[in-house]
N, C-alpha and C positions, 0 to 999 in steps of 0.2 A: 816743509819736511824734506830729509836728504831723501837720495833714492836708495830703496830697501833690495835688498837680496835675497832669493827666496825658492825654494823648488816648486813645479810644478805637480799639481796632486790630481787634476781632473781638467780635460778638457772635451767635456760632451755637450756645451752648450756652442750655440752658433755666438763665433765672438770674444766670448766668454773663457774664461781660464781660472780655475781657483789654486791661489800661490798658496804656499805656507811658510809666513816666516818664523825663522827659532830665535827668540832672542836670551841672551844668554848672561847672566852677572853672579854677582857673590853676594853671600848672604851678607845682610849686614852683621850678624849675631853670631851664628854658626860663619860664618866663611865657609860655609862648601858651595861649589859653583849646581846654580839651579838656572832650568832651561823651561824657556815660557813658551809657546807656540800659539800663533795667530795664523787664522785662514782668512784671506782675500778674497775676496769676488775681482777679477781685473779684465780691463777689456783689451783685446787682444787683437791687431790688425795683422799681423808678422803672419807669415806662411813657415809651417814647418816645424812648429812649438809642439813636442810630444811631451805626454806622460814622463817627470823623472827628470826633465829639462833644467839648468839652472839659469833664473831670468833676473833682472833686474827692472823692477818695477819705479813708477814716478807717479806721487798724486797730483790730479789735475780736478779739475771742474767736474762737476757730479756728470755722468753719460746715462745714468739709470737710478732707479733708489737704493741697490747695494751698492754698484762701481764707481769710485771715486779716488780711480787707478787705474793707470795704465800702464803694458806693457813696452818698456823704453828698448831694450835688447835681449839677446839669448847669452847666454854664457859657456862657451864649450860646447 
């Protein structure tokens, strides 16, 4: 899988960070643009990742039973 892009929604776990991605396309029938959103669990080594952050995430090898991603850089 590419690396996903995503804001930060919560980081009160030791580690742990939950992303949410929006993924976004056109209907097939209608054509009006509809926006999907997925929440991450991603494990997070980086110092400095707040609330609001834009990160780029990469899946790797399972670290827990939700996280199966990790935090690759910060974005701005």
């Amino acid at each position: 899988m590419n690396n996903l892009t995503g804001k930060v929604l919560s980081t009160k776990m030791a580690k742990t960070v939950i992303v949410e991605i929006i993924h976004e396309y056109r209907h097939p029938i209608y054509k009006k643009a509809v926006k999907r959103m997925k929440h991450y669990a991603v494990h997070n080594e980086l110092e400095g990742i707040a609330v609001g952050d834009k990160v780029t995430i990469a899946q790797t090898r399972p670290v827990s039973r939700r996280k199966h991603f990790i935090v690759v850089s910060r974005i701005g």
